[in-house]
Each structure stands twice: as C-alpha cells, then as structure tokens.
NUNU-142002 format. One line per field, with one value per residue (C-alpha): residue number from 1; residue in one letter; chain; x, y, z negated. Coordinates in nm, 2 decimals, m for minus. Each point is the difference from the previous one (the first is absolute). Layout:
! residues N
num	c(NUM  ...)
residu	c(a  ...)
chaine	c(A  ...)
u	c(X  ...)
v	c(Y  ...)
w	c(Z  ...)
***
This chain:
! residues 257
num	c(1  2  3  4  5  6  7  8  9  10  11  12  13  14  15  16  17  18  19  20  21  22  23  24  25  26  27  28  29  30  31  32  33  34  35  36  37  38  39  40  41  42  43  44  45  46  47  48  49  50  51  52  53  54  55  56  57  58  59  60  61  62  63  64  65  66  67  68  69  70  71  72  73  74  75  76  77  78  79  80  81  82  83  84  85  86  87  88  89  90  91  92  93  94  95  96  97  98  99  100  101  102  103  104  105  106  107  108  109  110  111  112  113  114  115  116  117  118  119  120  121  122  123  124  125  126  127  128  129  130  131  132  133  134  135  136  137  138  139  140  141  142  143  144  145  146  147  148  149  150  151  152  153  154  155  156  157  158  159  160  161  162  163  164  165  166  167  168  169  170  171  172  173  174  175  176  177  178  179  180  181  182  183  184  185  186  187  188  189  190  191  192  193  194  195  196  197  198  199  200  201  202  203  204  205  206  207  208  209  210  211  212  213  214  215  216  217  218  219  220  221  222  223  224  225  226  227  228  229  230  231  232  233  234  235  236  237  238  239  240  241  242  243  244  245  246  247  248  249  250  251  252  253  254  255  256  257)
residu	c(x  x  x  x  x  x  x  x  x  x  x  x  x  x  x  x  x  x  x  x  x  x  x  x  x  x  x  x  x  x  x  x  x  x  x  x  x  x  x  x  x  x  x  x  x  x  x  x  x  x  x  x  x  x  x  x  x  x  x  x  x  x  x  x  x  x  x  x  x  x  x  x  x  x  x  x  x  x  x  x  x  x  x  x  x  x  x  x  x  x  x  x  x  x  x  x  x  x  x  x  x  x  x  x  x  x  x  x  x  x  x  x  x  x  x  x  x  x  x  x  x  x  x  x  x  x  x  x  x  x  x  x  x  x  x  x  x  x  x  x  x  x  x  x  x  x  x  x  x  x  x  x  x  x  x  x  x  x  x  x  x  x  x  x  x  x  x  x  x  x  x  x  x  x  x  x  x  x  x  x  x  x  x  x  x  x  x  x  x  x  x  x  x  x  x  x  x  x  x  x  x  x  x  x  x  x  x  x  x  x  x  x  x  x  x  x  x  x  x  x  x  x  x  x  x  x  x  x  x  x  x  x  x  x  x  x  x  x  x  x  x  x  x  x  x  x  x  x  x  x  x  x  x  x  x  x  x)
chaine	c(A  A  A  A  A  A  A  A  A  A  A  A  A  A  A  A  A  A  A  A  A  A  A  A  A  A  A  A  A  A  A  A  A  A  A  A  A  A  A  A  A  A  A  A  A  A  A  A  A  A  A  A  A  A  A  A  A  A  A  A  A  A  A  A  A  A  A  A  A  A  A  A  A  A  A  A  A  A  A  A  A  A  A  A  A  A  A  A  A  A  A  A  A  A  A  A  A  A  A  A  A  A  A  A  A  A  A  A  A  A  A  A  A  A  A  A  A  A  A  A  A  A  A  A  A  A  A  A  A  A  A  A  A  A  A  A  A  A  A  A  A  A  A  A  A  A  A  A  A  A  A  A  A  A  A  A  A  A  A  A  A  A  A  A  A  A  A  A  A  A  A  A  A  A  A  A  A  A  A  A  A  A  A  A  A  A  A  A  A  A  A  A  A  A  A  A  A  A  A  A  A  A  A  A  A  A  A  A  A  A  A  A  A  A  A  A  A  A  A  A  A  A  A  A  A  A  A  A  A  A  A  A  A  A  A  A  A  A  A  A  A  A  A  A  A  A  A  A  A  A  A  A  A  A  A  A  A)
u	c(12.70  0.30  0.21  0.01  0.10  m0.08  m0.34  m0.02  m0.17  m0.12  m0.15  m0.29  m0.18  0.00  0.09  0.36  0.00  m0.24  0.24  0.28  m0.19  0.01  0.37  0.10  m0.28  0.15  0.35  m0.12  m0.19  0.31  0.17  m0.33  m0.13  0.31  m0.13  0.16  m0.18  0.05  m0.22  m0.18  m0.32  m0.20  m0.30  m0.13  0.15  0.33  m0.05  m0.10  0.32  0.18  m0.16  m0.07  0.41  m0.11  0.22  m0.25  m0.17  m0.25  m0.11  m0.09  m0.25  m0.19  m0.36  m0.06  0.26  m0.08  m0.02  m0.01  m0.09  0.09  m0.28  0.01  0.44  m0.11  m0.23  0.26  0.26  m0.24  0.08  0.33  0.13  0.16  m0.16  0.13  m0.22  m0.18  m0.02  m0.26  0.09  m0.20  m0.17  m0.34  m0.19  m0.24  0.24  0.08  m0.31  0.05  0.40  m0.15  m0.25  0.33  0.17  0.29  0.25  m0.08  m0.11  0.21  m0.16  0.17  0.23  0.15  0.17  0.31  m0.20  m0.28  0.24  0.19  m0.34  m0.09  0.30  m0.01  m0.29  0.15  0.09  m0.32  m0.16  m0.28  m0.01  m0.19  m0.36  m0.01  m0.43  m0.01  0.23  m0.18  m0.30  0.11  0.23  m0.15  m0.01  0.09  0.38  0.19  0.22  m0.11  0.28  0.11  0.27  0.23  0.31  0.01  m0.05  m0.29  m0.08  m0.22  m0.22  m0.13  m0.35  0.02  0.14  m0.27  m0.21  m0.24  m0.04  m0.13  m0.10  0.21  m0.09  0.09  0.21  m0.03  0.20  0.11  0.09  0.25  0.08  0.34  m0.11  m0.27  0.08  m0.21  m0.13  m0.13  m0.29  m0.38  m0.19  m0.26  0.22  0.22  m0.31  m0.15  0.32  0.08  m0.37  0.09  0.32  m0.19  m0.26  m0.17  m0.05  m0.08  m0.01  0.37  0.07  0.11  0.16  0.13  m0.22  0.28  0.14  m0.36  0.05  m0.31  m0.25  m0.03  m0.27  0.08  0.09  m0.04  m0.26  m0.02  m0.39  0.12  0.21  m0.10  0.28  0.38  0.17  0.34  0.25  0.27  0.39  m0.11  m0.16  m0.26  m0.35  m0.20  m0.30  m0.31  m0.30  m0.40  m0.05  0.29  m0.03  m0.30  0.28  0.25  m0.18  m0.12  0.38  0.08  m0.25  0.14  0.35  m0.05  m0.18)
v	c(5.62  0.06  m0.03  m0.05  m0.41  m0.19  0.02  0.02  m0.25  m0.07  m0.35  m0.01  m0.33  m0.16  m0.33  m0.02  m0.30  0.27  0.25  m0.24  m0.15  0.42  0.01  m0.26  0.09  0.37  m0.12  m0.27  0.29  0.26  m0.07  0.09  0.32  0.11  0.03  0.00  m0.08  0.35  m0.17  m0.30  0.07  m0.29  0.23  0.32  0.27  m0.13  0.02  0.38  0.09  m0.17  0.20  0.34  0.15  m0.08  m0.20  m0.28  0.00  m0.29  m0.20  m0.40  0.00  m0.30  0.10  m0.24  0.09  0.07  0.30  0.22  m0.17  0.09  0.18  0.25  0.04  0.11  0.25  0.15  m0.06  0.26  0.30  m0.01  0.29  m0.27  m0.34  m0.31  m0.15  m0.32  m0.35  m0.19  m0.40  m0.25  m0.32  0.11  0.06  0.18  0.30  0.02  0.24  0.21  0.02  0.18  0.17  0.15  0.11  m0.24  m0.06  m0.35  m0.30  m0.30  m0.35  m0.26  m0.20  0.26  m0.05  0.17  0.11  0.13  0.20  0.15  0.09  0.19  0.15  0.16  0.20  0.19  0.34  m0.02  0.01  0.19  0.18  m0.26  0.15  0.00  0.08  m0.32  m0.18  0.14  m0.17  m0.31  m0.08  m0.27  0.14  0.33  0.11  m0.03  0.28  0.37  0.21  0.35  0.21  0.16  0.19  m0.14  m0.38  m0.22  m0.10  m0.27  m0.01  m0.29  0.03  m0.21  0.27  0.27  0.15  0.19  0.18  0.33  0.20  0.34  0.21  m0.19  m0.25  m0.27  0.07  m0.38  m0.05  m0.20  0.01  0.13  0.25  0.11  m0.05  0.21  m0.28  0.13  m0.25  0.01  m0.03  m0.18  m0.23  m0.08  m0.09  m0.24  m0.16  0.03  m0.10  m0.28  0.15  0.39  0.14  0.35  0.21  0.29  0.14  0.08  m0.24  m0.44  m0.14  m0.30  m0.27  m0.14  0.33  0.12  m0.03  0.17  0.33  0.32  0.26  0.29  0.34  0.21  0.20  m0.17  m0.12  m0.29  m0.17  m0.09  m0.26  m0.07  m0.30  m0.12  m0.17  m0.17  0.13  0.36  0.33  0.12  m0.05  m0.07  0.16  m0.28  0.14  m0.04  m0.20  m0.23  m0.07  m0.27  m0.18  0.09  m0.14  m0.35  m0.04  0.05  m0.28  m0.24  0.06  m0.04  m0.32)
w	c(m11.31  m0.19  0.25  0.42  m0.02  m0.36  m0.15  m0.36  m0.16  m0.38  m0.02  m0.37  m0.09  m0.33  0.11  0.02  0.29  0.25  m0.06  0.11  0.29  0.12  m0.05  0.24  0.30  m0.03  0.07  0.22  0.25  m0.11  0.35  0.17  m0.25  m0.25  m0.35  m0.37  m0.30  m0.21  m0.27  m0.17  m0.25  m0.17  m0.10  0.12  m0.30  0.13  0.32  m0.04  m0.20  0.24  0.32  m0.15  0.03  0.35  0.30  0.09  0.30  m0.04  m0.28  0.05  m0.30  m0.14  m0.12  m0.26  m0.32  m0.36  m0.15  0.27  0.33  0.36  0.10  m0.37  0.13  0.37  m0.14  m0.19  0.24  0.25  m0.29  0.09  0.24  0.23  m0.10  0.22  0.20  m0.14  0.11  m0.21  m0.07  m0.10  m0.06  0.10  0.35  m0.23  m0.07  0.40  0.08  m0.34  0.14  0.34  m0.17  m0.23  0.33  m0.10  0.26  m0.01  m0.24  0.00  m0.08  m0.21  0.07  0.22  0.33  0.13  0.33  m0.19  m0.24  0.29  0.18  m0.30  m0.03  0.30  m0.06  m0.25  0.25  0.05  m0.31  m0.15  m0.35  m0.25  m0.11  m0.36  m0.02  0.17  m0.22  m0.34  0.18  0.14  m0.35  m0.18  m0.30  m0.15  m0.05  m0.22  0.01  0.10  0.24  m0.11  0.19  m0.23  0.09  0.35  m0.11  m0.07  m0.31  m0.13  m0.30  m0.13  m0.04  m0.31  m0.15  0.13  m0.32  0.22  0.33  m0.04  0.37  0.01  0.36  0.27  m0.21  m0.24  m0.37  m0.09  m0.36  m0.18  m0.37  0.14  0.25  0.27  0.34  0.29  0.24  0.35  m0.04  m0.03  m0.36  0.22  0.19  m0.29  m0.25  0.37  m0.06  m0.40  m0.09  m0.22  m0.15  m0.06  m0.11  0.06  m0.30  0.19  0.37  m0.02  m0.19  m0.04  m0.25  0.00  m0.20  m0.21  m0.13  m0.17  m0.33  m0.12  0.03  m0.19  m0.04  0.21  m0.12  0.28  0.12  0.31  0.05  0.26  m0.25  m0.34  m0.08  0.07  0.08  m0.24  0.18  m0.09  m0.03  0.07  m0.18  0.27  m0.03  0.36  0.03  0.05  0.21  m0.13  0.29  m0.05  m0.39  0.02  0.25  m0.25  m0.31  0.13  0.13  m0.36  m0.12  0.32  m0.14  m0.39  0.07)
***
C-alpha cells in the first residue's frame, strides 16, 4: 500500500453513474477503512496510463467496457513491476468464477453495497499477484493491445497496427510500419489467439491478413520458399513456405471475391 493508513484507490467503468455510485460508498465506509480516489478511468487504455507512474494500491474495475475491457486491463496491469491489486465489478454472476479463477481480490456484483465494498477492501494486504496465462485464457476474446516494456515502462501496441509477427529466439519481433517491438510472447500462443486477425506465411512467420497486399516469386535459393509475401506501408518481403502457399493462394481467391 502506498502508505500505512489511506488506500489508494482508482475507480474505471464506462458508465459515468457506476463510477459515482463508487465515489459516495468509498467516503461513506472512509471512517471505517481510509481511502482517496487517486484516479477515475472510463475505459481500460486510460485506466493503464493512469496506473502505470504507479501510487494505487487497488483497482475497482468494471469488466464489461468498450474497446479494451476489464479482464484485457488486468492482464496488462499484471506486467507492471508493482500492479495494484484488482477488484472485478460487475453486472454478471457469470464473471464471478472467471474473477476467482483470475486470483482477483474479489468481484463485486451490481448494484454494490457499502458492506460488500468494505469487505473487499479489506482483502487487499492479502492479495495475490493476478495470473496473466489464465487471464489470456479465460478473456473472451483476444486483446486488443499487446504489452512491451521499454525503458522501465510498459508500453502498449495496438494490435491493429501489428503488420506481422515474426519468431526471433526466445522472443517474438512485432512489426509496425513505424517500428518493431520485441514481445516476450509465443508465435504459437499469439497465432491461438490472433487466428482471425493473422495469418502464417511460414514457421516463423504471421502476417496480419489485412496488410497482404500481394505475392512475389522468390529470388532466393532457399528450396522451402518459392514465393514472398508484399505487404503494405513497408519494403520487406516475408518469406511464404511450400507447405503454406496452397493456404496462401485460396486466401487470395476468398479475399478478391
């Protein structure tokens, strides 16, 4: 906790009348457990910004928010060297087990209750460090922004803006028509998870489906690749493998039709 007496609290839901109702039970139970808000967030992105220069100790985090929901900011929020701990909110007894199953502190169930609020606050000493392998499998749906440390912060890269994912040793090479970023990722996790967005050209290789622009003949001597894929807003070529240009080719014909 920041500090011995008041715990630090940033409250994130997109619906400006949930955050409100927060407000008012944390000053009404502030006799009983002294907290300050340090921060309000109506999505996750903002949330993230807001967390990252560090000073919370627990996050009261609705699950259901557009663009990046509560389950995609507590996976990020677990990259951080001292993430606060997490308190899940919500409408739904359905997203109570997956809460658990996160190792949140505690999931709170809409409308919330000044009793319930304080009960869950007082877990926090206690709590655990959030599992982000559970999180990637228990998200409804894959993320929508990839972490990368950088400098001593965490940076977030849309993955809209991802032109392929090429494996490099131990690491993932993520590339942006800016810049490539070094993801400490799997090639084989991220294409479980990207399968609709990527594509593999080769072993090493996915690019994402929307940047292909079209294939060249190959002019290397390499006998495992016979053709290159063009993609859009940059020069290099991406090698496609034999096996993986029948796939290639009918995804071609699906496209231009």
């Amino acid at each position: 906790m920041s500090h011995a007496a008041t715990l630090s609290v940033i409250i994130v839901d997109d619906e400006g009348p949930a955050r409100a109702r927060l407000r008012d039970l944390l000053a009404d139970i502030e006799h009983e457990l002294p907290n300050e808000i340090v921060a309000e967030a109506d999505n996750g992105l903002r949330a993230l910004a807001a967390i990252a220069g560090g000073g919370v100790d627990v996050a009261l985090v609705d699950i259901r928010m557009p663009g990046m929901d509560g389950i995609e900011l507590a996976l990020h929020l677990s990259q951080l060297e001292h993430p606060p701990a997490v308190i899940f909110v919500t409408a739904f007894d359905a997203y109570a087990v997956r809460a658990f199953e996160l190792n949140a502190v505690d999931y709170l169930l809409k409308p919330v209750r000044a009793p319930r609020l304080l009960a869950a606050l007082q877990k926090v000493p206690q709590s655990r460090a959030l599992d982000p392998n559970r999180m990637v499998r228990l998200a409804q749906g894959p993320r929508t922004h990839l972490s990368y440390h950088e400098r001593g912060r965490l940076l977030l890269i849309p993955v809209a803006t991802i032109l392929y994912l090429k494996a490099d040793l131990k690491y993932v090479m993520a590339r942006t028509r800016d810049r490539e970023y070094l993801l400490d990722e799997s090639l084989t996790h991220l294409e479980h998870e990207f399968g609709e967005q990527f594509i593999r050209l080769h072993r090493s290789v996915l690019a994402a489906r929307e940047a292909v622009i079209g294939f060249e003949k190959s002019g290397s001597d390499d006998a495992e690749t016979q053709w290159q894929a063009l993609l859009r807003d940059i020069p290099e070529r991406l090698p496609i493998s034999r096996r993986q240009w029948p796939l290639l080719k009918s995804f071609v014909r699906r496209s231009g039709s």
